[in-house]
mmCIF file of the N, C-alpha and C atoms, coordinates in Angstrom:
data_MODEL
# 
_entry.id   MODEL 
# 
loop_
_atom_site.group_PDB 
_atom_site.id 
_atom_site.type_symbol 
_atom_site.label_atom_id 
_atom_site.label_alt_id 
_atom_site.label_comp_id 
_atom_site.label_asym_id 
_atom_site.label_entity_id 
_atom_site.label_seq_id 
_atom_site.pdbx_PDB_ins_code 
_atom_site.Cartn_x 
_atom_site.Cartn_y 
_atom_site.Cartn_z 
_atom_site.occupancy 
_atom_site.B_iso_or_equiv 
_atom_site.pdbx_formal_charge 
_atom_site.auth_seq_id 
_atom_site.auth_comp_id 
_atom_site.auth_asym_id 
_atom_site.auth_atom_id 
_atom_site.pdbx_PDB_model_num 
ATOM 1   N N  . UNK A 1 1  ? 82.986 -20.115 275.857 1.00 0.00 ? 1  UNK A N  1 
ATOM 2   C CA . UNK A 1 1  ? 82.137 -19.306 276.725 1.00 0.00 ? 1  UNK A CA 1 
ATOM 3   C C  . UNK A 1 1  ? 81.726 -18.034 275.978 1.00 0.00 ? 1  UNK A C  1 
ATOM 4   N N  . UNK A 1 2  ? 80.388 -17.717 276.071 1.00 0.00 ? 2  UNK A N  1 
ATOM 5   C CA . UNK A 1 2  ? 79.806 -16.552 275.279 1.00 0.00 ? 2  UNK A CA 1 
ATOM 6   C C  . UNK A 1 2  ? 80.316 -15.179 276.335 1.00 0.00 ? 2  UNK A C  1 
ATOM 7   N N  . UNK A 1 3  ? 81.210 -14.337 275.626 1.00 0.00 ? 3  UNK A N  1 
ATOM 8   C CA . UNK A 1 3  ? 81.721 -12.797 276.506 1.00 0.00 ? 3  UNK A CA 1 
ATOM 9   C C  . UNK A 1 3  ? 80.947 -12.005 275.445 1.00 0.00 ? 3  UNK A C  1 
ATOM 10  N N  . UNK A 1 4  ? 80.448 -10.964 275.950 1.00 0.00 ? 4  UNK A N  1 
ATOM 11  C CA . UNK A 1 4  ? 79.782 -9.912  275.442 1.00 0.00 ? 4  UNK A CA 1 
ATOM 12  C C  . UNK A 1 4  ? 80.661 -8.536  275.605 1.00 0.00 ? 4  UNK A C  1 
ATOM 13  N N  . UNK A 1 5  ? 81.733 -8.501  275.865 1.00 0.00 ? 5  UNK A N  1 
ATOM 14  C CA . UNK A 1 5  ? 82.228 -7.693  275.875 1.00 0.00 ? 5  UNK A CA 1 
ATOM 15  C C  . UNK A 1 5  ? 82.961 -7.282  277.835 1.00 0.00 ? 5  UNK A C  1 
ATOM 16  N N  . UNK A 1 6  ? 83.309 -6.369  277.979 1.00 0.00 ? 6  UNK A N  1 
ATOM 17  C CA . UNK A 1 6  ? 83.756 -5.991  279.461 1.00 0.00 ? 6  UNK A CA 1 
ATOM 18  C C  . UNK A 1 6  ? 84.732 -7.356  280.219 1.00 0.00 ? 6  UNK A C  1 
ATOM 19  N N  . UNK A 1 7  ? 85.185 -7.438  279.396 1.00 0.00 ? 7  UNK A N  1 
ATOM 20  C CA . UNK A 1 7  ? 86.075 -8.874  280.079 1.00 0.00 ? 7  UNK A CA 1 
ATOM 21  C C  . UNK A 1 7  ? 85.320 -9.940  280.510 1.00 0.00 ? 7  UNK A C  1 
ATOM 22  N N  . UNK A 1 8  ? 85.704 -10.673 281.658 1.00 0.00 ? 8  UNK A N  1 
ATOM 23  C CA . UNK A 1 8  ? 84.536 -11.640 282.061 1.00 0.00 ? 8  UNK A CA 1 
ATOM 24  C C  . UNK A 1 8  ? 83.413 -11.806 282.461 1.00 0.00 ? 8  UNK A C  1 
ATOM 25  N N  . UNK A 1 9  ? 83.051 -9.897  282.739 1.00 0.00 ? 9  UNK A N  1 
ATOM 26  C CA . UNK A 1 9  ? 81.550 -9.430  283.392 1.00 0.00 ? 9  UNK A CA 1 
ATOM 27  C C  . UNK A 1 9  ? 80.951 -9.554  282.487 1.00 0.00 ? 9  UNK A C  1 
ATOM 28  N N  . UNK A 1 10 ? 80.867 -10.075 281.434 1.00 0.00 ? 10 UNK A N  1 
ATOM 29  C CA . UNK A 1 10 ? 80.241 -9.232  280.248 1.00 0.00 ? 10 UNK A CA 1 
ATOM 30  C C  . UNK A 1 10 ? 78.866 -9.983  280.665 1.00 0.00 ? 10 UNK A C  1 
ATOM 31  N N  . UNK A 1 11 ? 78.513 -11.469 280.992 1.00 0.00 ? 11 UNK A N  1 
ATOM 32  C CA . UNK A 1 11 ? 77.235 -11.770 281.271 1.00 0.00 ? 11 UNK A CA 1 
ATOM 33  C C  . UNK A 1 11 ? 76.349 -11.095 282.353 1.00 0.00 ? 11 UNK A C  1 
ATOM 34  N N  . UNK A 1 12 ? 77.015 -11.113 283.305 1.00 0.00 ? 12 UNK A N  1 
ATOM 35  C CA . UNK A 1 12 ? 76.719 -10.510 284.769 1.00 0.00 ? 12 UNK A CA 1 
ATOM 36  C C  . UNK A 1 12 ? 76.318 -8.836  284.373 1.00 0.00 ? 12 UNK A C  1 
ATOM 37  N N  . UNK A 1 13 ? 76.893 -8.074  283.576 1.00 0.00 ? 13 UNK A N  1 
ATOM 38  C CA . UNK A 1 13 ? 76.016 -6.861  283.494 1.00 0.00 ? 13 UNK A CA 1 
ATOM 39  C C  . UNK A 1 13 ? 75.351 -7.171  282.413 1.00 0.00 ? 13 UNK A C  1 
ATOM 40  N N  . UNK A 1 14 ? 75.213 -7.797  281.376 1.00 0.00 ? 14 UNK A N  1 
ATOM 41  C CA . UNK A 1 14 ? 74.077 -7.449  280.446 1.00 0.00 ? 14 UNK A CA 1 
ATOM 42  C C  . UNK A 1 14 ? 72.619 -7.957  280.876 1.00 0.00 ? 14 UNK A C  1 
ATOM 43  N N  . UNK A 1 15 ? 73.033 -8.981  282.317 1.00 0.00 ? 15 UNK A N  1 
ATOM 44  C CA . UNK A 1 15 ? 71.621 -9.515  282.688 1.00 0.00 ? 15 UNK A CA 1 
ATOM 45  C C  . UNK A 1 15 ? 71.337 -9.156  284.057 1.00 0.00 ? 15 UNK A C  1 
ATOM 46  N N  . UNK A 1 16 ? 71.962 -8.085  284.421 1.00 0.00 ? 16 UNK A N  1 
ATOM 47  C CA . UNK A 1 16 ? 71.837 -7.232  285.484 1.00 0.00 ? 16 UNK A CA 1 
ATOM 48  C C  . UNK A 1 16 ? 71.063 -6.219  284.546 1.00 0.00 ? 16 UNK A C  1 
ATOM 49  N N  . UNK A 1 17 ? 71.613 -5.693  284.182 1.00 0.00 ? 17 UNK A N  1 
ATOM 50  C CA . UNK A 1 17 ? 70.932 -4.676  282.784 1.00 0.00 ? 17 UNK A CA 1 
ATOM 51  C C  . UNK A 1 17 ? 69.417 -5.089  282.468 1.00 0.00 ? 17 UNK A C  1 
ATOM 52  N N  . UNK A 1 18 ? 69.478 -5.998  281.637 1.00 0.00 ? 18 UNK A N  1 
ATOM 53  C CA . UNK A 1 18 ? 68.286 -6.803  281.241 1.00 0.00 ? 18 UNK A CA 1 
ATOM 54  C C  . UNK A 1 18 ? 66.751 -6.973  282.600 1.00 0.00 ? 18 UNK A C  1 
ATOM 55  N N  . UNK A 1 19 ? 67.531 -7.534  284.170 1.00 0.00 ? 19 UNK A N  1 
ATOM 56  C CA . UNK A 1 19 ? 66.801 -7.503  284.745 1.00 0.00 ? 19 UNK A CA 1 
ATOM 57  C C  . UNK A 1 19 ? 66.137 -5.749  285.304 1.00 0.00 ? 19 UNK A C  1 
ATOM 58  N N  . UNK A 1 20 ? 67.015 -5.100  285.286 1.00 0.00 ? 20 UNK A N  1 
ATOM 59  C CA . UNK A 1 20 ? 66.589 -3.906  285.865 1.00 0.00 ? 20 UNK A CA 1 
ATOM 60  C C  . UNK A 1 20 ? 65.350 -3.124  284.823 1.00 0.00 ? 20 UNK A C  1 
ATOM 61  N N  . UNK A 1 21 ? 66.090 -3.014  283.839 1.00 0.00 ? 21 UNK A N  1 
ATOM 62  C CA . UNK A 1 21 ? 65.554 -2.823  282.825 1.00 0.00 ? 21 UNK A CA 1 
ATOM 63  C C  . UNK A 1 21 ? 63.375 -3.609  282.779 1.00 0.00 ? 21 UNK A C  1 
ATOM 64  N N  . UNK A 1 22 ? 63.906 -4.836  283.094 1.00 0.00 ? 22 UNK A N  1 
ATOM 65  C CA . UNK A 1 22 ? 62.673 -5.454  283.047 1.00 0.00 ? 22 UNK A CA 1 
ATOM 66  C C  . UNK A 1 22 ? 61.301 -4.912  284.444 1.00 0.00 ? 22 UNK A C  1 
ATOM 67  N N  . UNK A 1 23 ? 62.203 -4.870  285.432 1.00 0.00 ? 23 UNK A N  1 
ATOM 68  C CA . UNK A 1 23 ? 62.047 -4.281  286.532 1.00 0.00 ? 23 UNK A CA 1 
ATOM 69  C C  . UNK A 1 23 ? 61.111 -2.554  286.473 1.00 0.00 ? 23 UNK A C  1 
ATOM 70  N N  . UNK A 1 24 ? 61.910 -2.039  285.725 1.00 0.00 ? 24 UNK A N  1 
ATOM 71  C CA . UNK A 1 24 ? 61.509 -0.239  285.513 1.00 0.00 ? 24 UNK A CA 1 
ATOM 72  C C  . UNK A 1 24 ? 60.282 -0.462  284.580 1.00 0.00 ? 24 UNK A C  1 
ATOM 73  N N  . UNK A 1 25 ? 60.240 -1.046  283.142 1.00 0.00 ? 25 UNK A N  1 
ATOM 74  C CA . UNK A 1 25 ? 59.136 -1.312  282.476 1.00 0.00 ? 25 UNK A CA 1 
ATOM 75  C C  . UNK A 1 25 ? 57.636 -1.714  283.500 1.00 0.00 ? 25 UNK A C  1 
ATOM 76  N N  . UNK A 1 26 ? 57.812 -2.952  284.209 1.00 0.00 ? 26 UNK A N  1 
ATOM 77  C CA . UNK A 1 26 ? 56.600 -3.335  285.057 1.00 0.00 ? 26 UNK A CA 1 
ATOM 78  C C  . UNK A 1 26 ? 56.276 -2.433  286.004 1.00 0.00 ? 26 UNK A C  1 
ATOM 79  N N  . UNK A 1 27 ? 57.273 -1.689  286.609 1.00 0.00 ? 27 UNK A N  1 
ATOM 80  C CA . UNK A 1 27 ? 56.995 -0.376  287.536 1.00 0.00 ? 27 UNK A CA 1 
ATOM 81  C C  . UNK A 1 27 ? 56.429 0.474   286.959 1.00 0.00 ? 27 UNK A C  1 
ATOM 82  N N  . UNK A 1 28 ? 57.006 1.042   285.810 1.00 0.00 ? 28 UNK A N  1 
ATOM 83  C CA . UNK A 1 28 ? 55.762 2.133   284.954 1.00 0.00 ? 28 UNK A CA 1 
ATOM 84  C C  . UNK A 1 28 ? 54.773 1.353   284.132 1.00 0.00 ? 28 UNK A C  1 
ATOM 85  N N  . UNK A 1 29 ? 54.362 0.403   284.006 1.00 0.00 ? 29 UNK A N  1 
ATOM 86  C CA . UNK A 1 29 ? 53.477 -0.359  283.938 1.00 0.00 ? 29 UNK A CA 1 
ATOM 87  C C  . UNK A 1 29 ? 51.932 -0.202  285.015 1.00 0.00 ? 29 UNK A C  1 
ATOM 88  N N  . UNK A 1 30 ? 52.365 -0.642  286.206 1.00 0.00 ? 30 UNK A N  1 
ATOM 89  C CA . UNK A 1 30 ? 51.456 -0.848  287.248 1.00 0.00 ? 30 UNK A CA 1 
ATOM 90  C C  . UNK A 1 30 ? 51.498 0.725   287.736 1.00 0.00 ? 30 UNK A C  1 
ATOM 91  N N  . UNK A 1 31 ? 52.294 1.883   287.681 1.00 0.00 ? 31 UNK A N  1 
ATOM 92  C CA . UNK A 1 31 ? 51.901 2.460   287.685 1.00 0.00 ? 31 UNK A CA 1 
ATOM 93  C C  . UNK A 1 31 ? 50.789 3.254   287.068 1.00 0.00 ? 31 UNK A C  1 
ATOM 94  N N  . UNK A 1 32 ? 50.810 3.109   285.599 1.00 0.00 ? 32 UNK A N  1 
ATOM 95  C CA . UNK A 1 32 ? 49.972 3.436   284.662 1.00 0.00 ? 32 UNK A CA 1 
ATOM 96  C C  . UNK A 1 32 ? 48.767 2.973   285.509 1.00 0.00 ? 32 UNK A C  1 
ATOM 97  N N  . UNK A 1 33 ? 48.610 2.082   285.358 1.00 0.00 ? 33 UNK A N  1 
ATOM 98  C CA . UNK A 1 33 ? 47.557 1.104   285.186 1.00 0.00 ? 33 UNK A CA 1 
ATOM 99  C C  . UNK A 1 33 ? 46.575 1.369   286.755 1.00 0.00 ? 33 UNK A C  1 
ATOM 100 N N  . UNK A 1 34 ? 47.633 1.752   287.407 1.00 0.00 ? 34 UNK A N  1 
ATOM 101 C CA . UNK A 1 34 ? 46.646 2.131   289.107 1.00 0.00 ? 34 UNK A CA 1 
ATOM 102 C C  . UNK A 1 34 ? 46.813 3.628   288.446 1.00 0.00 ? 34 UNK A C  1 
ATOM 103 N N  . UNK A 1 35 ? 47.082 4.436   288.398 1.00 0.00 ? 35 UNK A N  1 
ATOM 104 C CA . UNK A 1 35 ? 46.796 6.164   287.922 1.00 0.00 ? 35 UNK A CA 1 
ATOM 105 C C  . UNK A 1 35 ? 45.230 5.874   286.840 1.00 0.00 ? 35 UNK A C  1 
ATOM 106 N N  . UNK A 1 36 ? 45.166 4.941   285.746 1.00 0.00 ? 36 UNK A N  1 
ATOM 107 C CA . UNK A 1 36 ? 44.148 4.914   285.365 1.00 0.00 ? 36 UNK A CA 1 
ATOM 108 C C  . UNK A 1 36 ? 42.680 4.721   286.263 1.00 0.00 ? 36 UNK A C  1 
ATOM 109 N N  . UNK A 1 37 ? 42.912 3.706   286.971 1.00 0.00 ? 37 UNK A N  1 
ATOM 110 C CA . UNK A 1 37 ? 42.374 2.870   287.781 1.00 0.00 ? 37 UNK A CA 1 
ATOM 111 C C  . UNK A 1 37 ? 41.339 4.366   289.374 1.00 0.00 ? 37 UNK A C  1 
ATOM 112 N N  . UNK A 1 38 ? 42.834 5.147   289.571 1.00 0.00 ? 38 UNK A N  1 
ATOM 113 C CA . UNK A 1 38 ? 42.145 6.096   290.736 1.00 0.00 ? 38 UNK A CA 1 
ATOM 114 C C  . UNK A 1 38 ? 41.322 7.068   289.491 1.00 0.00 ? 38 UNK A C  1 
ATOM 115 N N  . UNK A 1 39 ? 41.720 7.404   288.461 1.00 0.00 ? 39 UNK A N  1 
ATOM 116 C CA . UNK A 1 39 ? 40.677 8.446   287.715 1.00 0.00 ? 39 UNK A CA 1 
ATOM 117 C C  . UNK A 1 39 ? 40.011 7.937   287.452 1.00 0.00 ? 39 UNK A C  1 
ATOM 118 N N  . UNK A 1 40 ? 39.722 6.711   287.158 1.00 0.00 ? 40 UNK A N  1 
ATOM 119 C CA . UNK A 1 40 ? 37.862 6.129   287.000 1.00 0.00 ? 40 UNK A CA 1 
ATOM 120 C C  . UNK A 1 40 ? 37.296 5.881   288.304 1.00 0.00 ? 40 UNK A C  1 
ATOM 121 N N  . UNK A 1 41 ? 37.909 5.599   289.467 1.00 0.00 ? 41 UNK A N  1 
ATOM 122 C CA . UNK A 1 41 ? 37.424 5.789   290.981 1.00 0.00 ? 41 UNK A CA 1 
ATOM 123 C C  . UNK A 1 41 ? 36.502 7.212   291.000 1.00 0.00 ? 41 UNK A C  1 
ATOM 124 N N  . UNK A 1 42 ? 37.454 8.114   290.636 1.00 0.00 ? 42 UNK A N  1 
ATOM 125 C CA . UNK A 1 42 ? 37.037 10.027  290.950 1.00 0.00 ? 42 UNK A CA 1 
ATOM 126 C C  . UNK A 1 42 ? 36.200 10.106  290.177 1.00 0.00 ? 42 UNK A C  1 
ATOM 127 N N  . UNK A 1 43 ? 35.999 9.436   288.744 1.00 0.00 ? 43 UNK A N  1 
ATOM 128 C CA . UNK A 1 43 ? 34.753 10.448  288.335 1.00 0.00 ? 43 UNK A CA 1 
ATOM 129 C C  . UNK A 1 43 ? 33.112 9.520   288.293 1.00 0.00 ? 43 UNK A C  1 
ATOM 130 N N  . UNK A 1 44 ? 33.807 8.010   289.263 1.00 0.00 ? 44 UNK A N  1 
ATOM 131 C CA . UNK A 1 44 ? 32.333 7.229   289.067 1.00 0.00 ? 44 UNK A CA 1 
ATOM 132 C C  . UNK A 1 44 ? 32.049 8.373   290.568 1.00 0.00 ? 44 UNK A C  1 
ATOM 133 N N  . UNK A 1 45 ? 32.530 8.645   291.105 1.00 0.00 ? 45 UNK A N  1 
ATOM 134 C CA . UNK A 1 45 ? 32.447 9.333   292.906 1.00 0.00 ? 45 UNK A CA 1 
ATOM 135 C C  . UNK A 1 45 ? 32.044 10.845  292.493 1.00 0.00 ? 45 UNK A C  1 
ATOM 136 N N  . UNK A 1 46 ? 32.355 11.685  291.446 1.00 0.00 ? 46 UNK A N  1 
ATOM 137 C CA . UNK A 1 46 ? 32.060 12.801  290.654 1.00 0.00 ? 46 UNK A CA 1 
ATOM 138 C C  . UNK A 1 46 ? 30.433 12.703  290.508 1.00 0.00 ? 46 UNK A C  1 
ATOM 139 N N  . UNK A 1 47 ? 30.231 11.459  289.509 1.00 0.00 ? 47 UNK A N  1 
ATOM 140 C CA . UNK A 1 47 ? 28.993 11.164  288.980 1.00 0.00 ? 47 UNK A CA 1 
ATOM 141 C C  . UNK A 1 47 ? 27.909 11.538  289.951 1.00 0.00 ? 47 UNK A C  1 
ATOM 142 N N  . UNK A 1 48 ? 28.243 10.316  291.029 1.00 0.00 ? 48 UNK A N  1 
ATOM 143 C CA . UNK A 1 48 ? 27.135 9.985   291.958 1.00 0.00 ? 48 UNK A CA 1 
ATOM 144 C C  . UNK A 1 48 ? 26.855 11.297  293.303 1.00 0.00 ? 48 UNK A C  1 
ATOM 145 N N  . UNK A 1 49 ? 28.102 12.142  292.929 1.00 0.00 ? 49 UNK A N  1 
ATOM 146 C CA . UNK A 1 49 ? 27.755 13.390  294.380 1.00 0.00 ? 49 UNK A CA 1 
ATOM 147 C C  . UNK A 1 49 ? 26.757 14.122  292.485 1.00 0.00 ? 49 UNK A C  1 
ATOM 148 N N  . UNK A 1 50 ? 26.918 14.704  291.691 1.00 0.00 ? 50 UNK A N  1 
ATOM 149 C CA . UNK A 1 50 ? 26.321 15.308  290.687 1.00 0.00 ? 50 UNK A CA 1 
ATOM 150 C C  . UNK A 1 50 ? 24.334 14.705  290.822 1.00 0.00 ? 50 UNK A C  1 
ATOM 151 N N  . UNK A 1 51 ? 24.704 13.276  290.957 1.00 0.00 ? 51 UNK A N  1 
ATOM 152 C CA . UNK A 1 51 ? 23.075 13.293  290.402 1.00 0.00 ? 51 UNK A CA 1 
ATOM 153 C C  . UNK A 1 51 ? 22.486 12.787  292.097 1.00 0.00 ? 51 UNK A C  1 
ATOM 154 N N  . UNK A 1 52 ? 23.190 13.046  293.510 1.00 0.00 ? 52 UNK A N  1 
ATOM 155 C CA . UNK A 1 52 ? 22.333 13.276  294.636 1.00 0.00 ? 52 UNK A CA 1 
ATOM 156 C C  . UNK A 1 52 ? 21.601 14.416  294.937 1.00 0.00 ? 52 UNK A C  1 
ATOM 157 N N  . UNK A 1 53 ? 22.125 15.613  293.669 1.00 0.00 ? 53 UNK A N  1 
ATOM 158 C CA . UNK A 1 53 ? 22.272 17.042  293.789 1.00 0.00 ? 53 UNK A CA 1 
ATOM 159 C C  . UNK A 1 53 ? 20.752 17.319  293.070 1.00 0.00 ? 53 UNK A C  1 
# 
């Protein structure tokens, strides 16, 4: 049996680990990605109040 260390947990946290881990990456991921997403919203909405003017 493959132990990674911590006695017999050793699988159970490194892929608890692994998943969380994977978890936080895609969260600041999609965050990025919608924060990009509302600042090109604001300045196509910027644009169009500028040239009704």
């Amino acid at each position: 049996m493959v132990d990674i260390g911590m006695g017999n947990y050793g699988i159970y946290v490194w892929v608890c680990f692994g998943l969380t881990l994977i978890i936080v990456v895609l969260s600041d991921w999609r965050a990025r990605v919608r924060h990009k997403r509302v600042y090109r919203d604001i300045e196509v909405r910027i644009k169009a109040l500028e040239e009704r003017e």
